[in-house]
N, C-alpha and C positions, 0 to 999 in steps of 0.2 A: 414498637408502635402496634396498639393492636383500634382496631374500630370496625364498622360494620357500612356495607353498602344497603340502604334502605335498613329493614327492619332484623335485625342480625336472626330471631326466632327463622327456626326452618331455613337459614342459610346453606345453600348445597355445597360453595367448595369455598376452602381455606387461603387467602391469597395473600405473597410479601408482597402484592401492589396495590394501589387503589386503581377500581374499576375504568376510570377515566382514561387512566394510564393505557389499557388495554384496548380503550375504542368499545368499552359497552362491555356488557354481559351478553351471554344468551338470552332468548326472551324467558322473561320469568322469572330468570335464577338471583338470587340474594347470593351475599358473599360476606366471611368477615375477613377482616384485613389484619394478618400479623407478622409480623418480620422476623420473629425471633430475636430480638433484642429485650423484651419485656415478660411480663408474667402471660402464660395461655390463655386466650378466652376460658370460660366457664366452660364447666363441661354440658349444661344445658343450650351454650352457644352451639357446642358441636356438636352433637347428636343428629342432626341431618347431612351432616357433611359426608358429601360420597367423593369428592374431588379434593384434594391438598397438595399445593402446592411449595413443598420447601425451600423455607428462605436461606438461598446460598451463604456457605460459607457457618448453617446455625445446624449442621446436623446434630450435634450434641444433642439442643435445647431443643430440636423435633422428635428425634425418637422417642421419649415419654409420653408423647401426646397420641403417639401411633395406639396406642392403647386404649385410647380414650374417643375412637372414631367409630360407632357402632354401625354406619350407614355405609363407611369407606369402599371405594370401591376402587379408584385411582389414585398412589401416588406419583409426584411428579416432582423427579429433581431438577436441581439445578446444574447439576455437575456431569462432565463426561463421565469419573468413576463414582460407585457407588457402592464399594466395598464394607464403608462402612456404616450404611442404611441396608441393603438388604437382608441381614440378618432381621434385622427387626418388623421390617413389614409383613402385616401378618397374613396368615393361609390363605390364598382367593384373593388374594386384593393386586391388581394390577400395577408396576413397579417402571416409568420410563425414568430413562437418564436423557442428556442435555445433548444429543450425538446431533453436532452442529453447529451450536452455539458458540463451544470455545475454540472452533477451526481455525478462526482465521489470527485470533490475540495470540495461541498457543503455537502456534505455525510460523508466525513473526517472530515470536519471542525464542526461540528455537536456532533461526538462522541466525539470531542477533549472537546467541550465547555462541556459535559456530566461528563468525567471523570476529569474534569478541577475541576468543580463545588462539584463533588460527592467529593475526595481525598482532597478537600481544598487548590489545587495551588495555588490560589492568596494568601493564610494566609501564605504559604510556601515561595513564593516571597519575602513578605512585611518583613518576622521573619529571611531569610538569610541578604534581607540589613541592618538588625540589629544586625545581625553575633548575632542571638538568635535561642536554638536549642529548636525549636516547636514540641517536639514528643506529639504523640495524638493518639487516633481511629477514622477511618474516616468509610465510608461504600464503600464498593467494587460496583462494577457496574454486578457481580458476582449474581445469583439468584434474581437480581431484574423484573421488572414486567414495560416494555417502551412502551408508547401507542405512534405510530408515525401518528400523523396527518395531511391528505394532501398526501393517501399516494396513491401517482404517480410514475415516475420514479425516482426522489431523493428520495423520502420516503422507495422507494425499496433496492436502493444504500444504507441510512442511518442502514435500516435494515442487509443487508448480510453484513455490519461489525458491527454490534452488535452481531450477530451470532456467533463470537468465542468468546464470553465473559459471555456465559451460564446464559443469560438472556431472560426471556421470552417473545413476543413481540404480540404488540396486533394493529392492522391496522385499520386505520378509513379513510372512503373517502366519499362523498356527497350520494353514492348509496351503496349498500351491492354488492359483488359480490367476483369468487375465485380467486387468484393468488398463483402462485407455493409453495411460501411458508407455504402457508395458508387461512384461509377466509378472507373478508376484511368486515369491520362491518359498516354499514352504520352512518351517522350523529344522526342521531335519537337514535338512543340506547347510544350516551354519555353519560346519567346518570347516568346508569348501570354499564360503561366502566373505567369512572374516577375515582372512589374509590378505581381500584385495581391497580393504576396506581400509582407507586415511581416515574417515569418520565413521561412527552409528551417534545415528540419534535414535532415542529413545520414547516412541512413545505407547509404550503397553498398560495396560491396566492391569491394577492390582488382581491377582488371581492366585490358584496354589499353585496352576499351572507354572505360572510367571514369578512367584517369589523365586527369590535368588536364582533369579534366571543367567543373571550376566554375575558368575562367577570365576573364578580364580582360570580353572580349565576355557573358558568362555574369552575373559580378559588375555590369555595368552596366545589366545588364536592371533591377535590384530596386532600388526607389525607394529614396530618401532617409531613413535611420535605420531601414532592416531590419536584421537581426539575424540571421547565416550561425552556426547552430549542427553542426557535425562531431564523432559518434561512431560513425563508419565506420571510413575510412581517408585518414590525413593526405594521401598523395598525390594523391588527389581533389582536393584544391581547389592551383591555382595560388598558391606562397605567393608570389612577389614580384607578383600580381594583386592576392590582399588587401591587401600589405602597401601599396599605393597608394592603393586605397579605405580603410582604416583610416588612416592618414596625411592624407588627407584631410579626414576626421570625416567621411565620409560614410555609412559600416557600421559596425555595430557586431559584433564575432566571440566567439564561445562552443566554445573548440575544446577537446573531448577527446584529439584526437589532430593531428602536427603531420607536414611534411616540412621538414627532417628529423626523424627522432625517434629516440631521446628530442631534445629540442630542446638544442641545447649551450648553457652560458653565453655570454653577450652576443650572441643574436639578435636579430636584430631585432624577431620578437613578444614579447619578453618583456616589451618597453618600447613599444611600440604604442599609440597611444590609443583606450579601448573595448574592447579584449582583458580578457577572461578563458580562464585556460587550467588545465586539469586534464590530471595524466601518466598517460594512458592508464590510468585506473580506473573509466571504466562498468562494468565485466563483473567487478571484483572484489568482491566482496560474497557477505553472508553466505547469499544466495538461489543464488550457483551449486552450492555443494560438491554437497547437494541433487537439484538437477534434473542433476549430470553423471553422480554415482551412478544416478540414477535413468534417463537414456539410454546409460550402458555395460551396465549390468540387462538392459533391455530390447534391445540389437545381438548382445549375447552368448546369449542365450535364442534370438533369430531363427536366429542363426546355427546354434545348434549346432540347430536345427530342421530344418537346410535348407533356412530361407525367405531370401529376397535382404533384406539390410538397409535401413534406413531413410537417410535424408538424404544419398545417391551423388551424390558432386561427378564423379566419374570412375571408369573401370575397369568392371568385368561388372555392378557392380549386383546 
């Protein structure tokens, strides 16, 4: 979809919504509207545009156009990662990610893959299209011990709904520091941390830091039938590491997201034992449209203020 709000000439920011959607523009400002589904406006459409907004889920079909913004001043994704847009925006142009937005979808969909995994859903699926009554003991989510790694603002989100399931929760982020819940334990102490760990969820972002962060030495730290849940990013976790410890039956995995991804037919997780996996849809839910409306509102307002925007992954801030 691409169109224009008013007169597209001299349009100052590029938007996947129409204006209305937003509750207005700033005063003054023209917009054109493109989703990334379609060909770019003209390059004479964009030549004033200092604000672009990318249309989630189209970074592909955005990066070409980054070149083509001589006024650019702000990009604005849609996504909490943004590993694979910041290479390309270019020198001086200000770079936010979406830290907020997918808290609350990604956070849900997190404890879901957790108690999915713990209670044996999938065995319960596959035993009712058998019309076979699978009673069994599974483990509650109840007094167990969840290390959430990565923990930002989804990690927080992930946390305050495990909180009514009387589970203990142990926080690990790049530095040690406190947060309301409790302390957060820096990277470094993970050898310590892992062993008392039934679960990690996962929610780190892609970095060089974090590639193959949760490898082989990493996976051995955590006793016997914990449960490595990923709604980060697939490349974190070492797949031929897991694929060892799942083969083994000794982990059990709850992965949103995989390396490679999308995952091709006949990987080897797909047929894994103890795997559950979902294609990359924590963050699609009926909770984002909502809050991204509601953080393009609020960068576009800042901006045409004069004030530095919110969530600066790179660039002046």
């Amino acid at each position: 979809m691409t169109g224009a709000a008013g007169d597209s000439a001299g349009a100052r920011a590029m938007l996947p919504y129409e204006p209305s959607e937003l509750g207005g523009l700033p005063e003054g400002w023209r917009a054109v509207v493109w989703d990334g589904r379609g060909p770019a406006p003209a390059d004479a459409v964009l030549e004033a545009v200092e604000f672009f907004v990318v249309p989630y889920t189209r970074t592909d079909a955005a990066v070409p156009v980054l070149g083509r913004l001589p006024a650019l001043h702000v990009v604005q994704s849609l996504s909490a990662g943004v590993e694979n847009l910041l290479p390309h925006v270019p020198a001086g142009v200000t770079l936010c990610n979406a830290r907020g937005v997918h808290d609350t979808s990604t956070a849900e969909h997190a404890v879901t893959l957790l108690l999915a995994a713990l209670r044996g859903i999938p065995e319960l699926v596959r035993a009712q299209e058998e019309q076979r009554w699978a009673a069994g003991f599974r483990p509650a989510l109840a007094d167990r011990t969840v290390l959430v790694l990565g923990y930002g603002a989804i990690g927080a989100a992930v946390e305050a709904r495990l909180v009514p399931f009387e589970c203990e929760v142990l926080r690990v982020a790049r530095t040690a520091r406190s947060a309301p819940r409790g302390p957060v334990h820096a990277l470094a102490e993970l050898p310590s941390l892992l062993p008392r760990a039934d679960a990690v969820v996962l929610t780190l972002p892609l970095t060089e830091e974090t590639r193959g962060l949760v490898d082989a030495g990493f996976l051995a730290g955590l006793g016997d039938g914990a449960v490595v849940v990923n709604v980060g990013r697939g490349a974190v976790v070492d797949t031929s590491a897991l694929l060892a410890e799942l083969r083994a039956g000794r982990l059990v995995a709850a992965l949103d997201v995989t390396d490679p991804e999308p995952l091709p037919p006949g990987h080897a997780l797909w047929t894994a034992p103890n795997t559950l996996i979902s294609p990359h849809v924590a963050a699609t839910t009926s909770a984002f449209r909502p809050r991204a409306l509601a953080l393009v509102r609020s960068q576009l307002a800042r901006y045409a203020a004069g004030e530095p925007p919110e969530n600066v992954v790179s660039g002046r801030g």
